[in-house]
N, C-alpha and C positions, 0 to 999 in steps of 0.2 A: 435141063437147067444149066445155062452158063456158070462156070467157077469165076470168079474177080481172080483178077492177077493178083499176084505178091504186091503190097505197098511197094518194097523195095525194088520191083521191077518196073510201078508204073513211074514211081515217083525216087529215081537214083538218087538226085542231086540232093532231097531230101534224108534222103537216108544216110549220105553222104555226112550228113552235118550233124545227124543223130536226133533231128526232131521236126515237127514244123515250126515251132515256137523259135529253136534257134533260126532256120531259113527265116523265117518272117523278116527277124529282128537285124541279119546280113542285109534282106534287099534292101530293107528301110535304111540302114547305117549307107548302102552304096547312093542312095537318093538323098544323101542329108541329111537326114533326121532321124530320128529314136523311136521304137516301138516299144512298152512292157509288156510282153508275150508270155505266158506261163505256158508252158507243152501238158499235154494230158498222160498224165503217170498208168494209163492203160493201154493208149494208144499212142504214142508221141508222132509218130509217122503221118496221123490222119486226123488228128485234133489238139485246139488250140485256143486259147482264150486273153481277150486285151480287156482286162479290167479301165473302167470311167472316172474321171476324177469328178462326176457330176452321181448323188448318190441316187437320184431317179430313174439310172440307165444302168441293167447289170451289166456285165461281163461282156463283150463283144464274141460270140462264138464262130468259129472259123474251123470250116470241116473240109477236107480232101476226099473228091469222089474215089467210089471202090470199082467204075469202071472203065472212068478216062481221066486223061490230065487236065485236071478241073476243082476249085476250088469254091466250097458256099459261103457265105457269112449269115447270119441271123443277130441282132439288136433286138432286144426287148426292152420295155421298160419293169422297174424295178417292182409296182405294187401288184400287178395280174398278171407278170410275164406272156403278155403281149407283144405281139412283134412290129417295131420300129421302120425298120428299116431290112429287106433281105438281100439278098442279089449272088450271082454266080458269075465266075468268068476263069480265063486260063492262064492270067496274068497276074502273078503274085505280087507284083510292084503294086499294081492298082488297089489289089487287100489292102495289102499294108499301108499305103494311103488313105483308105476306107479308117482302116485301125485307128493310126492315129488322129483322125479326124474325131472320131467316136469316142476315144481313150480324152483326149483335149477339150471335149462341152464343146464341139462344135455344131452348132443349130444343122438341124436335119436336113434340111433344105439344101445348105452349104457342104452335107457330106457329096452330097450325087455331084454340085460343083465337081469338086475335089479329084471322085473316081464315079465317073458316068454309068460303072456295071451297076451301082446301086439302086436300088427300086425303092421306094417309099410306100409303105403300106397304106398311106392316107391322115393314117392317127398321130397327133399331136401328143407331144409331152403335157403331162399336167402333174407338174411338183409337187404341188400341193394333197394330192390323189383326190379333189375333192370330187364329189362322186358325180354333178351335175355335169362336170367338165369332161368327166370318162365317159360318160355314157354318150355327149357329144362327140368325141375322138371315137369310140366307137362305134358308130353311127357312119362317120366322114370314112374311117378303113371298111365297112363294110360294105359301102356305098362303091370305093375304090374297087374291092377284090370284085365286086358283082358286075361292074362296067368291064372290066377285063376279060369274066367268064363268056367261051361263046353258046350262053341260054339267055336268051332276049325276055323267057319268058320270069327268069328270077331276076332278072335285072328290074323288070318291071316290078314286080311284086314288092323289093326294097324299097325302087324308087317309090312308090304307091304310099307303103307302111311311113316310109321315112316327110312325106307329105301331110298326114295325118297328123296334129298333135297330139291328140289321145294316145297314140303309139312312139313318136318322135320322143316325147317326155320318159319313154320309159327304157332300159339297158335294152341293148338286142341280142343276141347270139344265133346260133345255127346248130341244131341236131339233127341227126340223120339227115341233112338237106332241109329240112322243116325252120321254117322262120319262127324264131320262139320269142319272149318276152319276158324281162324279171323286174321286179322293184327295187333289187338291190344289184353293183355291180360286180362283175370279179373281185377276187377268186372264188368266192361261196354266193350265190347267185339264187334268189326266190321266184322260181317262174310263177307266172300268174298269164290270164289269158288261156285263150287259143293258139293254135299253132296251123301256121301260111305254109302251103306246099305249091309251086309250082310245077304241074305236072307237062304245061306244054305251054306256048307263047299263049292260048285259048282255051287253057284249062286251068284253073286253081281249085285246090282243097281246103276247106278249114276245117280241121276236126280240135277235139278236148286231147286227143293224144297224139304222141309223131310218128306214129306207125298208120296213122289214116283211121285208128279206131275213134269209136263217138263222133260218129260224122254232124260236124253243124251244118254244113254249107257247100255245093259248086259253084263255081261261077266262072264266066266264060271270058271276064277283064281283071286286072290285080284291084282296079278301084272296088268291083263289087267287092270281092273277097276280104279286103281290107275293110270294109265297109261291116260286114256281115260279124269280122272278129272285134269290130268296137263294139255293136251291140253285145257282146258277148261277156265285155269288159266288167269287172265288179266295180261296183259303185265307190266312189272315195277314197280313188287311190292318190298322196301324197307326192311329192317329188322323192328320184329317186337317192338310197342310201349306199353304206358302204358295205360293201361285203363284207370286207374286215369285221365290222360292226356286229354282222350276224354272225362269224364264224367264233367271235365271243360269247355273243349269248350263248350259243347253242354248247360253247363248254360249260358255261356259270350253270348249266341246265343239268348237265351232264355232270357234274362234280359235285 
């Protein structure tokens, strides 16, 4: 097992300045402009965070790899901390551009303008949290991460699910690799359904669980598969709600 270097060995200049919050907030001042950078009171060296003036977007987090000269960012949004927006690169000027693009309500879109390392997970801000709308944004990010993966055969199976109404209406997520279903969306989540396993571009599983137990169904295309887990669907289910929503009840239940 390789040991990481000392922060202070990969990363002098940082150390140099006594944070990465400070460094951030140098490049940014040498390009013009202002970052509000907080350093991380455990690791100041290797993490760093640009709070949003927009209150649907947390904290912009910004990490320094542990074993090259390399910096991450991560964006989430504020009600399922979901992520926005990620991207990596070796050029701290370009963060810090990122930052305050992200720190300023600049639309998503216009951050990748701004600094081109950035990636867009697919998923749309929804201010509002209202649940129809997240369950679309998640849908369009997980439609995104599945085109990018090289397995043709869950690419398929999304696309497939995400075709369907019966399943398009309803939140998506991912366990063990298993394509799962809820009525409700993040952060407290009510699965309902079957669960979609792509096992090869010509193999799919639907079972009652995501270990492959209670098997319902093979099938040799993601249409049948998807096909096989509508029939499987409980009768009367509603558009979908908010998680928030159950993770109340379920205290009023509990108290």
């Amino acid at each position: 097992m390789v040991t990481p270097p000392d922060p202070a060995v990969l990363y002098p200049d940082i150390a140099t300045q006594g944070s990465l919050g400070v460094a951030l907030q140098a490049v940014a001042e040498e390009g013009g402009f202002s970052v509000p950078v907080t350093a991380s009171a455990s690791d100041p060296l290797r993490y760093a965070a640009v709070e949003s003036t927009l209150p649907h977007r947390r904290a912009l987090l910004v990490s320094s790899s542990a074993i090259e000269r390399r910096w991450r960012i991560r964006g989430e949004e504020s009600f399922q901390g979901m992520p926005l927006i990620v991207g990596d690169t070796d050029d701290l000027a370009q963060v810090a551009r990122a930052a305050q693009a992200w720190h300023d309500g600049v639309p998503l879109s216009d951050i990748r303008q701004v600094a081109p390392f950035v990636h867009l997970t697919g998923r749309f801000e929804v201010p509002d949290h209202d649940p129809v709308r997240l369950t679309e944004s998640e849908w369009q990010g997980m439609r995104t991460e599945a085109s990018a993966r090289e397995q043709p055969g869950y690419h398929a199976l999304v696309e497939a699910a995400y075709a369907e109404p019966a399943l398009r209406g309803l939140y998506p997520f991912t366990s063990h690799w298993a394509l799962r279903f809820s009525t409700t969306t993040g952060p407290w989540m009510s699965t309902v359904g079957p669960c979609l396993l792509a096992d090869d571009v010509d193999r799919y599983t639907v079972s009652a669980g995501f270990t492959g137990s209670g098997l319902i169904a093979q099938a040799t295309t993601a249409q049948e598969a998807v096909a096989a887990a509508v029939r499987h669907l409980p009768s009367g289910l509603g558009p979908v709600t908010s998680g928030a929503d159950l993770a109340e009840n379920r205290r009023e239940l509990s108290s």
